[in-house]
C-alpha positions in Angstrom: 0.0 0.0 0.0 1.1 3.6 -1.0 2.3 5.6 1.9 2.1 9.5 0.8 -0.6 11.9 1.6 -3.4 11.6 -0.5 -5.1 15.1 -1.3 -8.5 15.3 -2.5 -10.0 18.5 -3.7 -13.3 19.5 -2.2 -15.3 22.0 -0.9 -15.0 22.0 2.4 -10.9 21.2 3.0 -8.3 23.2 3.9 -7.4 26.2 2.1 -5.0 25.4 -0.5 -3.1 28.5 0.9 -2.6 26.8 4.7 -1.5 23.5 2.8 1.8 22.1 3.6 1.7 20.0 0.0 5.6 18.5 1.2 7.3 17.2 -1.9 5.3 13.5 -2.0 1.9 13.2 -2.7 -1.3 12.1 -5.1 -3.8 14.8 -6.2 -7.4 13.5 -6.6 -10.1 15.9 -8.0 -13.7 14.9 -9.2 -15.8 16.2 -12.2 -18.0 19.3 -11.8 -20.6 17.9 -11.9 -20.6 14.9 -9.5 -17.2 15.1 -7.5 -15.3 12.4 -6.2 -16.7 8.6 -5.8 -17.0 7.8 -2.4 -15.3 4.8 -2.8 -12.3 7.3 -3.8 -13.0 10.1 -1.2 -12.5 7.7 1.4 -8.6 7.7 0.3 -8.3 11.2 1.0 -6.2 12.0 4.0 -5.8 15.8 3.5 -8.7 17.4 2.3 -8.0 20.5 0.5 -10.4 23.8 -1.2 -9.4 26.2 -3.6 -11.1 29.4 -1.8 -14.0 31.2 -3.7 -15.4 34.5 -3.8 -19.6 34.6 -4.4 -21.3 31.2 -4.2 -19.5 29.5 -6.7 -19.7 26.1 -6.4 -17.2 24.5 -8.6 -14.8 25.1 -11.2 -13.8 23.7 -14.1 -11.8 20.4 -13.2 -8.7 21.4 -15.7 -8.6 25.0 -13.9 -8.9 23.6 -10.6 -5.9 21.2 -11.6 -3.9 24.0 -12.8 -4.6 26.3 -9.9 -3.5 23.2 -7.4 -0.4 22.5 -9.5 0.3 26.0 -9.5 0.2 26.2 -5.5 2.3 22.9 -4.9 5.1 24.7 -6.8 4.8 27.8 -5.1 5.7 25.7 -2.1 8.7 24.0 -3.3 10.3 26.7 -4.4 10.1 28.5 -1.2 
């Protein structure tokens, strides 16, 4: 069995910007439309959220990758 943090994008997580990503880990993320299976949300040890202004409920699953890509290499380069 895998031994890293598995990080699971949903909306109510930890802020992506109080993450501490480390420099091991799987990303799981969901469709817009029906999230992540349970089956697979039951993997997640560190739930995370990309914050949102309004009531926006979800975006786009290739944004929201980008976006948490983007913030895991912020953190290794600091």
């Amino acid at each position: 069995m895998l031994r890293c943090p598995f990080f699971g994008a949903v909306l109510d997580g930890t802020s992506i910007y109080e993450t501490k990503w480390g420099t091991e880990g799987i990303v799981i993320l969901g469709n817009e439309g029906q999230g992540i299976t349970p089956e697979i949300i039951n993997l997640i040890t560190n739930p995370v959220t990309i914050p949102r202004v309004g009531e926006a409920e979800s975006l786009n699953v290739a944004i929201s990758a980008a976006i948490l890509c983007a913030d895991i290499i912020r953190n290794l380069q600091k």
